[in-house]
C-alpha atoms as a printed R data frame, in Angstrom:
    type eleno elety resid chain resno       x       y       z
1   ATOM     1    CA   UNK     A     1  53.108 -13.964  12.711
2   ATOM     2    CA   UNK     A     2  49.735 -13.379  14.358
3   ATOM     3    CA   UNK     A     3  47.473 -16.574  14.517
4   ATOM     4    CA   UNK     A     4  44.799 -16.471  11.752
5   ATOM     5    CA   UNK     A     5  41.701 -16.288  12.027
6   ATOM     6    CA   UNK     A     6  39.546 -19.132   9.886
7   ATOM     7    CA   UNK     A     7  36.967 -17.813   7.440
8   ATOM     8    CA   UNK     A     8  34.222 -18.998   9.003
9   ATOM     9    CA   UNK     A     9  34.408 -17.597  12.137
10  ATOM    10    CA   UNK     A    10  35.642 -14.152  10.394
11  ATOM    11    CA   UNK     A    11  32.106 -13.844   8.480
12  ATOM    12    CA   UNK     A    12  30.277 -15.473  11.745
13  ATOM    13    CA   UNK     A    13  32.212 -11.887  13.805
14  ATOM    14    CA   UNK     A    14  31.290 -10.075  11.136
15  ATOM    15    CA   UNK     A    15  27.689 -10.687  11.184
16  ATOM    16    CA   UNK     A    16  27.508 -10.450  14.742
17  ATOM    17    CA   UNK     A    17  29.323  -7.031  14.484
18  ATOM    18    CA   UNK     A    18  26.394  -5.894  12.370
19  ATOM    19    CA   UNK     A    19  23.644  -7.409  14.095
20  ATOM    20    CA   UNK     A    20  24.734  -5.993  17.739
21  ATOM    21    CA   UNK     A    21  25.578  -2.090  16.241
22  ATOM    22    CA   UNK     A    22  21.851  -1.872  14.625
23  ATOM    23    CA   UNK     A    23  20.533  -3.258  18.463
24  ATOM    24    CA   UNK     A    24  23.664  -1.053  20.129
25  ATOM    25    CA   UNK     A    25  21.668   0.981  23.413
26  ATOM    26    CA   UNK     A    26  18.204  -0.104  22.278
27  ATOM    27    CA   UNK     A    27  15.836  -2.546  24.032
28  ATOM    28    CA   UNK     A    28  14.779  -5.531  22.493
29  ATOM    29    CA   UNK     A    29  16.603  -6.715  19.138
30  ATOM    30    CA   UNK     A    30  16.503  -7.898  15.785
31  ATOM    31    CA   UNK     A    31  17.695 -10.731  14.421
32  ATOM    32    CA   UNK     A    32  17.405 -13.422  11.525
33  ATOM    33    CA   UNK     A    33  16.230 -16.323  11.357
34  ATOM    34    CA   UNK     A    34  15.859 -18.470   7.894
35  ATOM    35    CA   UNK     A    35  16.662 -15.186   5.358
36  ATOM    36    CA   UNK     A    36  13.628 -13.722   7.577
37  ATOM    37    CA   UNK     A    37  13.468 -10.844  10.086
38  ATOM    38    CA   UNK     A    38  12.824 -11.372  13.590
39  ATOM    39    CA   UNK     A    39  12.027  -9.683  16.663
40  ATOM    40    CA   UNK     A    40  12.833  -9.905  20.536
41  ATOM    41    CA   UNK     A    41  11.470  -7.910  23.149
42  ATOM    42    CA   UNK     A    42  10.208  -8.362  26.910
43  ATOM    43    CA   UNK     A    43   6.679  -7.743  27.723
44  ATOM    44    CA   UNK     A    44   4.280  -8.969  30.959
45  ATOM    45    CA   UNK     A    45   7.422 -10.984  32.295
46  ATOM    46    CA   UNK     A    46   7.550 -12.968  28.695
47  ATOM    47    CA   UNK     A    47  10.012 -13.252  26.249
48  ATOM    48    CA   UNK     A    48   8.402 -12.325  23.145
49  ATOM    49    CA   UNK     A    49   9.818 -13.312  19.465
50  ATOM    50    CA   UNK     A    50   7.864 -12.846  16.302
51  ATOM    51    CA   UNK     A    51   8.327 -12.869  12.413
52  ATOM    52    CA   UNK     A    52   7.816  -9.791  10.793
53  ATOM    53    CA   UNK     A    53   8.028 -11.563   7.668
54  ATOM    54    CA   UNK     A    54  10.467  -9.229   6.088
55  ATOM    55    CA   UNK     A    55  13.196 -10.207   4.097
56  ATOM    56    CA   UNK     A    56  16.843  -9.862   5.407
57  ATOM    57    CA   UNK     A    57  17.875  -6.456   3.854
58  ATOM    58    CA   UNK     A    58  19.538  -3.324   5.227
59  ATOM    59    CA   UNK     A    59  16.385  -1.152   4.541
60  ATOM    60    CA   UNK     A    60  14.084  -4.134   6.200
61  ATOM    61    CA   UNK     A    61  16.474  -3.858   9.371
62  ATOM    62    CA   UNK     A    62  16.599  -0.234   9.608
63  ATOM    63    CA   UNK     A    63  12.711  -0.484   9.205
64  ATOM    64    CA   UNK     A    64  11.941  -2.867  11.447
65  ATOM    65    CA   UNK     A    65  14.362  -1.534  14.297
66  ATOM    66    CA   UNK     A    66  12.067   1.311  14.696
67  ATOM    67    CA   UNK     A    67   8.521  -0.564  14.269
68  ATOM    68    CA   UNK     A    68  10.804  -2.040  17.471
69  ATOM    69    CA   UNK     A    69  11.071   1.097  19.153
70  ATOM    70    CA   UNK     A    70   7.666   2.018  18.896
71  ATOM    71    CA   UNK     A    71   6.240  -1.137  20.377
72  ATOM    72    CA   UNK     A    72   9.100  -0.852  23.522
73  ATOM    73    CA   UNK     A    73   8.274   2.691  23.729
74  ATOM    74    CA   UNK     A    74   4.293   1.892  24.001
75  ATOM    75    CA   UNK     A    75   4.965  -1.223  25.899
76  ATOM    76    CA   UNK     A    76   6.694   1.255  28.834
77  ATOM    77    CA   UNK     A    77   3.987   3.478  28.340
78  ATOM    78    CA   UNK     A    78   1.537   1.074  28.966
79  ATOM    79    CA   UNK     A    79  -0.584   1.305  25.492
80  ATOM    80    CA   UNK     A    80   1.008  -1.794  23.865
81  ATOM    81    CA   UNK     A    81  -1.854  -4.039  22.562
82  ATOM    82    CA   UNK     A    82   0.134  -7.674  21.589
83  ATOM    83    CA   UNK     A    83  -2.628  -8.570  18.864
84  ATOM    84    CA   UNK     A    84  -2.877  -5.133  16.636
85  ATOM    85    CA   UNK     A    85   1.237  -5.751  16.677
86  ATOM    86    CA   UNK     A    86   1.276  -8.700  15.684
87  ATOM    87    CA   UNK     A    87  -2.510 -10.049  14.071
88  ATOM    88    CA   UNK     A    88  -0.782 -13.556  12.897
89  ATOM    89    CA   UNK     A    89   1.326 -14.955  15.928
90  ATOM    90    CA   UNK     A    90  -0.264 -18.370  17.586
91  ATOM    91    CA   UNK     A    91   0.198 -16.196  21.205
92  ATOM    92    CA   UNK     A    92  -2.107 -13.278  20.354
93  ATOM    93    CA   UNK     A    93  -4.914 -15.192  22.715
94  ATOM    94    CA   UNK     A    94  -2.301 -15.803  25.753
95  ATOM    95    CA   UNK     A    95  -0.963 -12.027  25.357
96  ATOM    96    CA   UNK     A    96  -4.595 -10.716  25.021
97  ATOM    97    CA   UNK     A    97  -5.461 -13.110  28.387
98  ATOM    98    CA   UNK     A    98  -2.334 -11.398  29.954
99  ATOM    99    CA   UNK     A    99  -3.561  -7.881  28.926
100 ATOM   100    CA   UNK     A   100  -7.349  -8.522  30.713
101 ATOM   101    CA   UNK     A   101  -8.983  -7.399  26.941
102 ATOM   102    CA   UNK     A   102 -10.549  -9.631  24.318
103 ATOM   103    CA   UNK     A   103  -9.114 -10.066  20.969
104 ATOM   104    CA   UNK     A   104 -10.004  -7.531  18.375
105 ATOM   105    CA   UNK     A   105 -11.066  -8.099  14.908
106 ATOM   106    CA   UNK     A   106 -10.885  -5.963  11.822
107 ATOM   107    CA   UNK     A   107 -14.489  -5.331  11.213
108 ATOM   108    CA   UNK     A   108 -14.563  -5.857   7.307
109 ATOM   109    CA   UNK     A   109 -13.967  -9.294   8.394
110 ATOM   110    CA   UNK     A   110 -17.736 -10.064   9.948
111 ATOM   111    CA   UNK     A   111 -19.222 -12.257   7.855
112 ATOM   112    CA   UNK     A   112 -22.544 -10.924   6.216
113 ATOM   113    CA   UNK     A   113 -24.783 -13.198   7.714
114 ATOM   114    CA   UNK     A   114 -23.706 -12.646  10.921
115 ATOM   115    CA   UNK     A   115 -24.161  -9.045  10.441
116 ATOM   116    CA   UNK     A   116 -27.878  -8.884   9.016
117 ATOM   117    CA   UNK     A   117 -28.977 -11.442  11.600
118 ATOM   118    CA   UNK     A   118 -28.198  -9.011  14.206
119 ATOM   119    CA   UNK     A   119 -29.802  -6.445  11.972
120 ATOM   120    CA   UNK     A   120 -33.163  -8.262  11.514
121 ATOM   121    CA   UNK     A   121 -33.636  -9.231  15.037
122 ATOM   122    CA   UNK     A   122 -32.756  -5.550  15.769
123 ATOM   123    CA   UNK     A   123 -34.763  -3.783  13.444
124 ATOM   124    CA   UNK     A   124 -37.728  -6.369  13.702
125 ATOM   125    CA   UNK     A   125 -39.818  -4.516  16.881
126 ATOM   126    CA   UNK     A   126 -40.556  -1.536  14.588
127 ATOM   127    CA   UNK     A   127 -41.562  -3.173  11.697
128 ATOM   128    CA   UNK     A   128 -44.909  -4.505  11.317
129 ATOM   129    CA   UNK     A   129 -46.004  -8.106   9.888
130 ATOM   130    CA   UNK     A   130 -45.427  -7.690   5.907
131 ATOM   131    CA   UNK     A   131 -42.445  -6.283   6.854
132 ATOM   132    CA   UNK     A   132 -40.588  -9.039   8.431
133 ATOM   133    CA   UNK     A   133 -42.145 -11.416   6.082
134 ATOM   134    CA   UNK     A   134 -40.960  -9.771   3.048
135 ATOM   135    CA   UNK     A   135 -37.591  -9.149   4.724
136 ATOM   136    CA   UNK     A   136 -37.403 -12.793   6.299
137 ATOM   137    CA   UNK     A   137 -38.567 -14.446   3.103
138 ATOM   138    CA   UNK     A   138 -35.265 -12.455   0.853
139 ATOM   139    CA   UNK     A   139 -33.250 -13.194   3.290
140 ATOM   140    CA   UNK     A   140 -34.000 -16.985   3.455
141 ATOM   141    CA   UNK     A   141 -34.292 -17.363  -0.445
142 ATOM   142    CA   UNK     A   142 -31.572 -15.187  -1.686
143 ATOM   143    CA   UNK     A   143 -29.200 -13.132   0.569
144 ATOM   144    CA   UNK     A   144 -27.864 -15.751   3.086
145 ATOM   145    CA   UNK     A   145 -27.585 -18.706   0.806
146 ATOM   146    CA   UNK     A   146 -25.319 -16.303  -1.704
147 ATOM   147    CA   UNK     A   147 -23.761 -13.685   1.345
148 ATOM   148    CA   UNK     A   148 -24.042 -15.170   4.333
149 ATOM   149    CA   UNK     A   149 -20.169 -16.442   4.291
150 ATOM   150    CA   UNK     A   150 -18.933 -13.717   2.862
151 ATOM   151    CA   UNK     A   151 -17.502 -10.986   5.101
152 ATOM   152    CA   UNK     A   152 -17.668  -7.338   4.423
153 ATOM   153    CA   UNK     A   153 -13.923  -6.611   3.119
154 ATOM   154    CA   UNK     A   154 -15.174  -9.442  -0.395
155 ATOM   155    CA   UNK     A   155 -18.055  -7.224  -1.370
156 ATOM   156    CA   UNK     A   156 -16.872  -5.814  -4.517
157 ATOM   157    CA   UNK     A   157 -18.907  -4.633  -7.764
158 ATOM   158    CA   UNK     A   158 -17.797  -7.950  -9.302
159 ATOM   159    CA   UNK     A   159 -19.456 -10.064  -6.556
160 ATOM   160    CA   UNK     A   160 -22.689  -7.898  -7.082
161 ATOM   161    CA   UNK     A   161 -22.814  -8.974 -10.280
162 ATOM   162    CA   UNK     A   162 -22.345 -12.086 -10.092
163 ATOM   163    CA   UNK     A   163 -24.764 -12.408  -7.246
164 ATOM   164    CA   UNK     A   164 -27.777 -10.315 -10.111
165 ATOM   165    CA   UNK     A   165 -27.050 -12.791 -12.580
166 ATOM   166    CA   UNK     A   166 -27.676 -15.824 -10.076
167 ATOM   167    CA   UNK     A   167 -30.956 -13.685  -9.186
168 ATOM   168    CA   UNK     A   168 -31.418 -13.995 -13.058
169 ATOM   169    CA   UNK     A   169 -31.101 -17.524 -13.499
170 ATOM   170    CA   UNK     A   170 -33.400 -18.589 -10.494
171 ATOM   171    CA   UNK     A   171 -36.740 -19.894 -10.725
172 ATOM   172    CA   UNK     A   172 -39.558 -19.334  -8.453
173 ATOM   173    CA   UNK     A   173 -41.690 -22.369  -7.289
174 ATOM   174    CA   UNK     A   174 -44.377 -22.025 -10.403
175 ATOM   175    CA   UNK     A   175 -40.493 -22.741 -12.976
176 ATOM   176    CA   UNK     A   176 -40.653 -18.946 -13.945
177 ATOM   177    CA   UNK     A   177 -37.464 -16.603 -13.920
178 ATOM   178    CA   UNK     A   178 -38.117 -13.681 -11.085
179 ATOM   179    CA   UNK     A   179 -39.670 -10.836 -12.151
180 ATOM   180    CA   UNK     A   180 -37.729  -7.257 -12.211
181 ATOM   181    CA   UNK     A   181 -39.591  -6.175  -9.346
182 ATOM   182    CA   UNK     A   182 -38.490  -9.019  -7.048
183 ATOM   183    CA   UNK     A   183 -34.964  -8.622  -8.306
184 ATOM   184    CA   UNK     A   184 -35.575  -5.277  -7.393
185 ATOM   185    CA   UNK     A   185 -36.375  -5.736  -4.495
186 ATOM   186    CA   UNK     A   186 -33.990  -8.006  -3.397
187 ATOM   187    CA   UNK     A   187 -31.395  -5.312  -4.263
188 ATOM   188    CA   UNK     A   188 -33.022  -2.787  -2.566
189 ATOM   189    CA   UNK     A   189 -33.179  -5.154   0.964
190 ATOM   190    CA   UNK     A   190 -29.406  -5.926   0.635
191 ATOM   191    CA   UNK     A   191 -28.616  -2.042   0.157
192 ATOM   192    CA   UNK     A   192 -30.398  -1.075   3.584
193 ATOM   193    CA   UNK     A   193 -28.080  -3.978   5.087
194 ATOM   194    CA   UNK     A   194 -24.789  -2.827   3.434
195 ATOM   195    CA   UNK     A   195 -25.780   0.774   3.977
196 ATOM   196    CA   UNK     A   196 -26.231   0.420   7.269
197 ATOM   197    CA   UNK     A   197 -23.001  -2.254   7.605
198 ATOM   198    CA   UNK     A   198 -20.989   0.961   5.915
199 ATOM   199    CA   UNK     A   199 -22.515   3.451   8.660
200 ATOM   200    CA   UNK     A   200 -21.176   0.944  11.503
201 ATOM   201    CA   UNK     A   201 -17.669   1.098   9.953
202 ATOM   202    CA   UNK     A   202 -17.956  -2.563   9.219
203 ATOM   203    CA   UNK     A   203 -18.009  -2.375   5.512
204 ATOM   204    CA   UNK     A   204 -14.893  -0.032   3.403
């Protein structure tokens, strides 16, 4: 009688037997880790291994052995960028150091007062005095302290609203609610921001 084989170690074979026939001739591997998807693949001279966050599943391995293959297949051709890859690992930095490039961010992500700073400083040569009073003084009193925290990829029509009916409810220094036309044109001076935001590709 042959010697048998305890259970354990049957399932353990088993789901190495899987594992190594989806990684079978292909650079790099994927694994699991806590129910959870993983990664491994050289690049620069570093081991890399990273979460996709996907759950264990045949049609998660399948899919995530040939997100694999693309990134071995750029990384030999020399176009692998570590950070669009992989926007949430803790090494994006060191691999972006290793690449000689800064780290890119997703543009809808810039903060609106960090964008219409630029903008006013930019646009403030070619306009005259009234101008950048006018624009200085809605920016101060109403824009930044409602937007300026706020990137790009938030602005929806429910945030605009909410931001008119705080315009409603203010009071200007004499205790009166503003008038439509300053309302108005507070509107109108957060448009020519956003419009020109959306023109940039930094709004969607």
């Amino acid at each position: 009688m042959g010697q048998l084989i305890p259970i354990r170690t049957a399932f353990r074979d088993e789901k190495s037997r899987k594992r190594n026939r989806l990684n079978v001739r292909k650079k790099g591997s994927v694994f699991t880790r806590n129910g959870k998807l993983w990664v491994n693949f050289s690049y620069l001279g570093e081991r890399v291994r990273e979460s996709s966050g996907l759950s264990n599943t045949p049609q998660n391995r399948d899919l995530l052995r040939k997100r694999l293959d693309l990134v071995i297949a750029q990384v030999e051709n020399g176009r692998f960028e570590f950070a669009l890859w992989f926007p949430e690992s803790r090494k994006k930095g060191y691999f972006a150091a290793l690449e000689g490039r800064e780290i890119r961010h997703d543009p809808r992500d810039t903060l609106f007062g960090d964008y219409a700073k630029k903008w006013f400083e930019e646009m403030m040569p070619g306009m005259s005095a009234s101008q950048i009073r006018d624009y200085r003084s809605v920016f101060d009193a109403h824009l930044l302290p409602f937007f300026e925290k706020i990137p790009f990829s938030e602005f929806t029509s429910v945030l605009m609203k909410k931001f008119v009916a705080s315009l409603k409810a203010k009071k200007n220094r004499y205790g009166e609610s503003l008038s439509a036309k300053r309302i108005l044109n507070v509107m109108s001076c957060l448009r020519v921001v956003t419009k020109d935001a959306i023109m940039c590709n930094v709004s969607h």
